[in-house]
N, C-alpha and C positions, 0 to 999 in steps of 0.2 A: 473741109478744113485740114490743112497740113502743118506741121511744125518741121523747119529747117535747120540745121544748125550749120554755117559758113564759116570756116579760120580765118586768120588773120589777113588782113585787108593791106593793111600799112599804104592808109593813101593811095590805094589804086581801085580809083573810080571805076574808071571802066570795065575794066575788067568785071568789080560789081555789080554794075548796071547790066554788064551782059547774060552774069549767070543769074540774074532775078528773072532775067527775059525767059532764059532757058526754063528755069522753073513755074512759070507763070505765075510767079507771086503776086497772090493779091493783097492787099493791106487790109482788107477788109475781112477778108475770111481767114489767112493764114499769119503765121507767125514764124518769124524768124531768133533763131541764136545765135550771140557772134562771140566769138569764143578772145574779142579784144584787139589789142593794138590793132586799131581804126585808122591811126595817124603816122605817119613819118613814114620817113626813104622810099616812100611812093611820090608822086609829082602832084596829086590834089588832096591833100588833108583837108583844108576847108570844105570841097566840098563834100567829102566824103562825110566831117561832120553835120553839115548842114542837113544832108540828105536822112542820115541814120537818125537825125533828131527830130526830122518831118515825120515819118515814118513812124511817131507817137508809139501806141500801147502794143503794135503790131510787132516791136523788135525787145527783144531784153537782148545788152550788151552787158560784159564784164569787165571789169577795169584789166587793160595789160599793163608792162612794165613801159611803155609808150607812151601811153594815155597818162600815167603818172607821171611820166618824163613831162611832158607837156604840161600839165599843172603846176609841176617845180619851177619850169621856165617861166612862165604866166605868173605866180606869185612872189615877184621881184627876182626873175632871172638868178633864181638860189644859183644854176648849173651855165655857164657857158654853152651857146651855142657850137657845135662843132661840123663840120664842112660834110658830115655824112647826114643832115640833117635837114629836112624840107618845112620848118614849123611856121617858118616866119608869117607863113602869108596868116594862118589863125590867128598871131599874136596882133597883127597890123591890124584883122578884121576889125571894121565899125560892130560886129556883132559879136567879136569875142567872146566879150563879158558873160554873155546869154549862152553862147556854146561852152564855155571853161563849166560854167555854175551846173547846165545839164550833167556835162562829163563827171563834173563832182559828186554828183548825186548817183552814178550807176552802181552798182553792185561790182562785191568782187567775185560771190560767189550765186549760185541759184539754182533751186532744184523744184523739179517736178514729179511728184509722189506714182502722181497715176503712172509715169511711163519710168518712175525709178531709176531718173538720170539727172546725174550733177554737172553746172556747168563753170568752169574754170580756167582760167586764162592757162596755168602752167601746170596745175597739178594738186594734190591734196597729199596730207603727210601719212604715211601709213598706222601710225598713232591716235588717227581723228576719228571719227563717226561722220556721218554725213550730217549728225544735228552738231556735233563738236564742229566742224568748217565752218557750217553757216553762221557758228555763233562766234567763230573767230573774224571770219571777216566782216560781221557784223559790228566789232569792236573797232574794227580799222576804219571800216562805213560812219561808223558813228564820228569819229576825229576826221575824218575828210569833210564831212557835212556839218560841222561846229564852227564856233567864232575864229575859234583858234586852231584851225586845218593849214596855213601856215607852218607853222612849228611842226608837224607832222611831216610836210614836205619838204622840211630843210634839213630834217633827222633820219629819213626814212635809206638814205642810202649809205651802203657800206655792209658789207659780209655777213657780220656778227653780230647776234650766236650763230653757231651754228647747230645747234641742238632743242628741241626743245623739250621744254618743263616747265609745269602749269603755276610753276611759282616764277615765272619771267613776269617783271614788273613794266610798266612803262613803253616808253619808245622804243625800248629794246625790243618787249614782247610784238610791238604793231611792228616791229621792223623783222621780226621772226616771218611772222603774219605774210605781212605784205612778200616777202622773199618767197615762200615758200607758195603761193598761192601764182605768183606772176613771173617767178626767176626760176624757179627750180626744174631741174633735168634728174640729178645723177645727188645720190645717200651713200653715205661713208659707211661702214655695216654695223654702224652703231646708232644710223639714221639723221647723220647729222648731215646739215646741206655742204654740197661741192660742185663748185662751180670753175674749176679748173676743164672739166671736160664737157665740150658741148655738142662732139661729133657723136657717131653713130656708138649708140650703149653695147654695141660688141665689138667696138674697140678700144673703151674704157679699161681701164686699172682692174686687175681682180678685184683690188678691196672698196672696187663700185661700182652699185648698181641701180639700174636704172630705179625711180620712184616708185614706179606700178606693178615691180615686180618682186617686193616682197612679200614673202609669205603672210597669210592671212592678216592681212591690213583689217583694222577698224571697219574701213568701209565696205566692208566684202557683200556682196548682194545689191551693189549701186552700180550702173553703168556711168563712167565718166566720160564727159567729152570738153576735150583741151586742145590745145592750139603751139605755140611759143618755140617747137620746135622742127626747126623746118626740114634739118637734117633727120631726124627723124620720118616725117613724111608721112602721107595716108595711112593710117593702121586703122583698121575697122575688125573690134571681135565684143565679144559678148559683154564685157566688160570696162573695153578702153576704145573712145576713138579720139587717134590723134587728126587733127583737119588743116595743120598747118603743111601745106605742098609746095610751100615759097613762091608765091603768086610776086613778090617783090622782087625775086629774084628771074623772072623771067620763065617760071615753070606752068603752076595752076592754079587755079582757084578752088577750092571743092565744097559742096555742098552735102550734106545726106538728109535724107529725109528719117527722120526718128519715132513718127507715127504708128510707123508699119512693124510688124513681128521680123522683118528680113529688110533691113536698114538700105536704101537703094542711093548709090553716087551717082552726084554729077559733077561736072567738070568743065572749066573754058582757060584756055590759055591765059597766060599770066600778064605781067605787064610788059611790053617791049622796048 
């Protein structure tokens, strides 16, 4: 039995289909992590979701800012489509409905004790614990999978706060939540999100720094494995791996296996 954890997909099938080959993934015995945004500016969303949701108890997925994107669209077109955008053919699907409702119900966040790794689309806030995340994005879980996850979706975009504090009430707070869990890169040094800078965290601002690198975060003793940023790119250490290599962008795909005591990559060309 193996456990994998793969970044960000964004709609490219193939290339997915080749690194499961590469790794002889079984659905039966092994399990996969996908660290989100499943969908878009790849060329097969549908089937990409069709596939990850055959694939039953064998995959835990995390919601990216993508995957949200795509719910917003789907629950009355809250957002314009716009021309960098591949969703149509999910929205068109005869099977939508059954693929949106899956995607609504994935987590944003998820951990496993025995091997002491959290898994997240963008990031966790250095203020959290790893039972503080889970229970934040358990409140945003909760309003996605409700009557009224709607409302959720038509509130959830736009910057602010950008700080948090455990007395943020409301839409605000799930929209801290959601930001900070599926958008975040780069903290103000007074921890507040910023989203001006999305290239490489050593050529940010002095007065920003990357999320993972401030001193003794909440969650110190948890290894995290995230995705969302591509410019960033593979980093694998004791504590952070990023797995987003920009497979959309025509670079890789990556896999690692998280099993083992000495974390091993793999890798297949992106999409072309």
């Amino acid at each position: 039995m193996a456990l994998y954890a793969i970044g960000d997909v964004q709609g490219c099938y193939d290339p997915f289909c080749e690194l499961l080959d590469e790794l002889r993934f079984d659905p039966a015995d092994d399990t996969l992590w996908l660290t989100g945004d499943l969908v878009n500016r790849g060329p097969k969303s549908l089937k990409m979701l069709r596939f990850v949701k055959s694939l039953g108890d064998s995959v835990i997925t995390v919601l990216g800012n993508h995957d949200l994107h795509l719910l917003a669209l789907a629950a009355g077109k809250i957002r314009n489509i716009n021309r960098f955008e591949t969703l149509q053919s999910v929205l068109r699907a005869g099977d939508s409905d059954e693929l949106l409702d899956w995607l609504r119900h994935c987590p944003l966040a998820h951990y496993d004790k025995s091997i002491k790794t959290l898994l997240v689309h963008a990031g966790t806030h250095p203020n959290w614990s790893v039972k503080g995340t889970l229970a934040h994005a358990a409140e945003v879980e909760a309003a996605l999978q409700g009557d009224d996850y709607e409302s959720l979706l038509r509130k959830m975009y736009g910057n602010t706060p950008v700080e948090w504090s455990k007395d943020l009430v409301g839409y605000k707070r799930l929209r801290f939540i959601i930001n900070c869990l599926t958008r975040m890169r780069m903290l103000t040094n007074k921890k507040g999100l910023n989203f001006s800078h999305s290239g490489s965290p050593y050529r940010a601002r002095k007065n920003l720094t990357a999320w993972y690198d401030f001193k003794n975060p909440k969650w110190t003793g948890t290894r995290i494995v995230f995705g969302h940023w591509s410019v960033l790119g593979l980093v694998v250490l004791p504590d952070i791996i990023c797995l987003d290599t920009g497979c959309v962008w025509g670079r890789q795909l990556t896999a690692v296996r998280l099993d083992k005591r000495i974390p091993r990559v793999f890798q297949v060309r992106g999409q072309s």
